[in-house]
C-alpha positions as CSV (number, residue, x, y, z in Angstrom):
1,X,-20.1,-9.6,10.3
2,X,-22.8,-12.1,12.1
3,X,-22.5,-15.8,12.0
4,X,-24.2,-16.2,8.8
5,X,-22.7,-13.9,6.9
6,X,-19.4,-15.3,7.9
7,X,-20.4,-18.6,7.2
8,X,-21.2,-17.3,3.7
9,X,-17.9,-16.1,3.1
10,X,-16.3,-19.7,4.4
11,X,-18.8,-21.3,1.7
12,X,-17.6,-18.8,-1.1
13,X,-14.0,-18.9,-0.6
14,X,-14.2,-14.9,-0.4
15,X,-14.0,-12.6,2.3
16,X,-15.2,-9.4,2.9
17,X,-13.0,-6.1,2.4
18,X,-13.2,-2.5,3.2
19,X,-13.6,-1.0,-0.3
20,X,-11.7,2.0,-1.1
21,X,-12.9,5.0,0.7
22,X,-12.5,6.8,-3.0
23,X,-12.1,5.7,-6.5
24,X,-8.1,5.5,-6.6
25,X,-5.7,5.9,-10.0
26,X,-3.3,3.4,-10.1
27,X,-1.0,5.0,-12.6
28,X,1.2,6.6,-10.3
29,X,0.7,3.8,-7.5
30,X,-0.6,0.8,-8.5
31,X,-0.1,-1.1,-5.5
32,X,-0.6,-0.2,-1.5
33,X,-1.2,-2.0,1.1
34,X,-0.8,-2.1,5.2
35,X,1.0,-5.2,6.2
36,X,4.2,-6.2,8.0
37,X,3.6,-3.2,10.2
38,X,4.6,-1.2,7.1
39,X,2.5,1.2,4.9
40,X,4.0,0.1,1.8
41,X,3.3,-0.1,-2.0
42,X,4.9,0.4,-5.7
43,X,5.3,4.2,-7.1
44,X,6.2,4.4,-10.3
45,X,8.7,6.3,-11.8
46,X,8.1,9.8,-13.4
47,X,10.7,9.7,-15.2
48,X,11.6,6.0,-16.8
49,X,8.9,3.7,-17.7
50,X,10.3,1.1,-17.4
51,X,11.4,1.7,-13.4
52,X,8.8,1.6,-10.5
53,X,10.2,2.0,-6.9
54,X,9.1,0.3,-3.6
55,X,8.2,2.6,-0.9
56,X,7.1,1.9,3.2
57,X,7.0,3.6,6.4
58,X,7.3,1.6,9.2
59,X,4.5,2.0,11.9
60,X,5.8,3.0,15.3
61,X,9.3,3.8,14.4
62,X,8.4,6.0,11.0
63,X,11.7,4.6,8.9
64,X,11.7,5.5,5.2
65,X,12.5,3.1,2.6
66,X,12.3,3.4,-1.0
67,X,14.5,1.0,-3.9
68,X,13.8,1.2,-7.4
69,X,12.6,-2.1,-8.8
70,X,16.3,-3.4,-9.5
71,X,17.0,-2.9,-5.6
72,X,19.1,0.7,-6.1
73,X,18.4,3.1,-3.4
74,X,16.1,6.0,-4.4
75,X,18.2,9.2,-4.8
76,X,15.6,11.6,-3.4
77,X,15.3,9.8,0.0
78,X,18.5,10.9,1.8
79,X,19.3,13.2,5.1
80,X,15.9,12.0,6.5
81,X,13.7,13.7,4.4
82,X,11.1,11.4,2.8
83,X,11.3,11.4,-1.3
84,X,8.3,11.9,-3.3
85,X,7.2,8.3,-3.9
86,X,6.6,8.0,-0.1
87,X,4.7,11.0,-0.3
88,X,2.7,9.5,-3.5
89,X,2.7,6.4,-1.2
90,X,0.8,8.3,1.9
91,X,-1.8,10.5,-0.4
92,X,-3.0,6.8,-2.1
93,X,-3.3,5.2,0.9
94,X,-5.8,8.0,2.5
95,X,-7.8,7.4,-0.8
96,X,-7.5,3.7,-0.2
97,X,-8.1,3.4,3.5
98,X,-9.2,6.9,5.1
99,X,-6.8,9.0,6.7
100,X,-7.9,7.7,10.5
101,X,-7.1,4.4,9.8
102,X,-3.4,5.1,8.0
103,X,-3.0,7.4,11.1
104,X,-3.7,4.7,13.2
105,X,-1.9,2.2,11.6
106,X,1.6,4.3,11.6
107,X,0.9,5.6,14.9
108,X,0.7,9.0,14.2
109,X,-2.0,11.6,16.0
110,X,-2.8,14.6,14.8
111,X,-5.9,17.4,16.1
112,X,-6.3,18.7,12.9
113,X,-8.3,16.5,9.9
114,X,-5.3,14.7,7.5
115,X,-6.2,14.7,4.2
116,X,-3.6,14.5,1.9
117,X,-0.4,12.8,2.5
118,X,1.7,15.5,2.7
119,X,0.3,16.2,6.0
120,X,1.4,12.9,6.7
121,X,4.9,13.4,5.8
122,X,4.6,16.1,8.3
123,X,3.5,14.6,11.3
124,X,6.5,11.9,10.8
125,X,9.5,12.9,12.9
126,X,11.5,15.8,11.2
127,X,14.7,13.9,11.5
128,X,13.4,10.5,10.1
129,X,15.6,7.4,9.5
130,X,16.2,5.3,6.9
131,X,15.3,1.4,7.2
132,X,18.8,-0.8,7.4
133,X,16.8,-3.4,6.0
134,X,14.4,-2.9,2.8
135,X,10.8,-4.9,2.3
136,X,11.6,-4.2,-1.8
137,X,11.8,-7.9,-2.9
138,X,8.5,-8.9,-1.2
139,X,6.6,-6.3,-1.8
140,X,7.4,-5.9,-5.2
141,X,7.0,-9.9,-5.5
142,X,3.7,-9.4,-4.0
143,X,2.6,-6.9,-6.4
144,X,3.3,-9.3,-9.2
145,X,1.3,-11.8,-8.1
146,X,-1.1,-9.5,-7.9
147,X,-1.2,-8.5,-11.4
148,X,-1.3,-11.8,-12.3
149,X,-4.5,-12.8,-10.8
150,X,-5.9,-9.9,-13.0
151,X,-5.1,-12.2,-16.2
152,X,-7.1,-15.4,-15.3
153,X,-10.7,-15.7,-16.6
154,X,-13.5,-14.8,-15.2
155,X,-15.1,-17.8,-13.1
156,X,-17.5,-18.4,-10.5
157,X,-15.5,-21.7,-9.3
158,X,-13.1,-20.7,-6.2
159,X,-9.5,-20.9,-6.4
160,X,-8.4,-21.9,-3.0
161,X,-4.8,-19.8,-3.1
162,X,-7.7,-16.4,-3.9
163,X,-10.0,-17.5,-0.4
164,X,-8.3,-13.9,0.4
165,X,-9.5,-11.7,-3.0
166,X,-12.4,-10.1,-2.8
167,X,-15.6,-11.3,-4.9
168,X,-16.6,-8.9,-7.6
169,X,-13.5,-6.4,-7.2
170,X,-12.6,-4.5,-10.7
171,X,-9.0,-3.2,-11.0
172,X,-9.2,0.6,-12.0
């Protein structure tokens, strides 16, 4: 981004974002992101509805979390073997962010091309530990307020807590 450019993003409020590197369906995972050294996002349930569960990966260290949305441990992530919402987790974010930057980000190398997020799962350590400590309350929180920005009305004034959305982005 050169100077003007930037300074055109100061003047909108807005900044600029990678877009997804593929259209991504936010049914199953509505929300991931790669923040607070954690690949983490919500995966909902298959089973109830009305349940969604909060899944990460630390980056360097490769501990599993994953809490259901009233903070109960997921039953498929036990023994070190990551549960199928972490999986879910990985394969979204390689639609959202490319597999060389989510490889990156956990610190994970690989020779051969990554393109779904099982192979993900598989370049973790086989004996993989579970986080003491879960990010379930923010992340979750932070997927609210997410949603809720989807329900204001369209404007072309700038909201000064959205100087981080970007301008133009449609929810799919």
């Amino acid at each position: 981004m050169d100077a003007d450019d930037a300074a055109a993003a100061q003047r909108r409020s807005t900044v600029r974002v990678v877009p997804a590197t593929q259209p991504r369906k936010l049914t199953k995972v509505p929300f991931v992101e790669m923040a607070d050294g954690r690949l983490q996002g919500v995966v909902s349930s298959g089973s109830d509805i009305e349940r969604v569960y909060v899944s990460s990966i630390a980056a360097g260290t490769h501990e599993l979390s994953c809490r259901t949305n009233n903070n109960r441990p997921c039953g498929g992530l036990s023994g070190g073997v990551p549960c199928n919402h972490i999986t879910l987790l990985a394969e979204e974010a390689i639609v959202q962010y490319g597999a060389e930057q989510v490889l990156r980000f956990l610190r994970l190398e690989s020779d051969d091309e990554v393109t779904i997020g099982h192979q993900i799962i598989w370049l973790l350590d086989r004996n993989v530990q579970i986080a003491a400590e879960s990010p379930a309350a923010a992340v979750f929180s932070r997927f609210l307020r997410h949603l809720s920005y989807l329900e204001l009305p369209g404007s072309t004034e700038p909201l000064p807590e959205l100087h981080w959305f970007p301008a133009g982005a449609v929810a799919r």
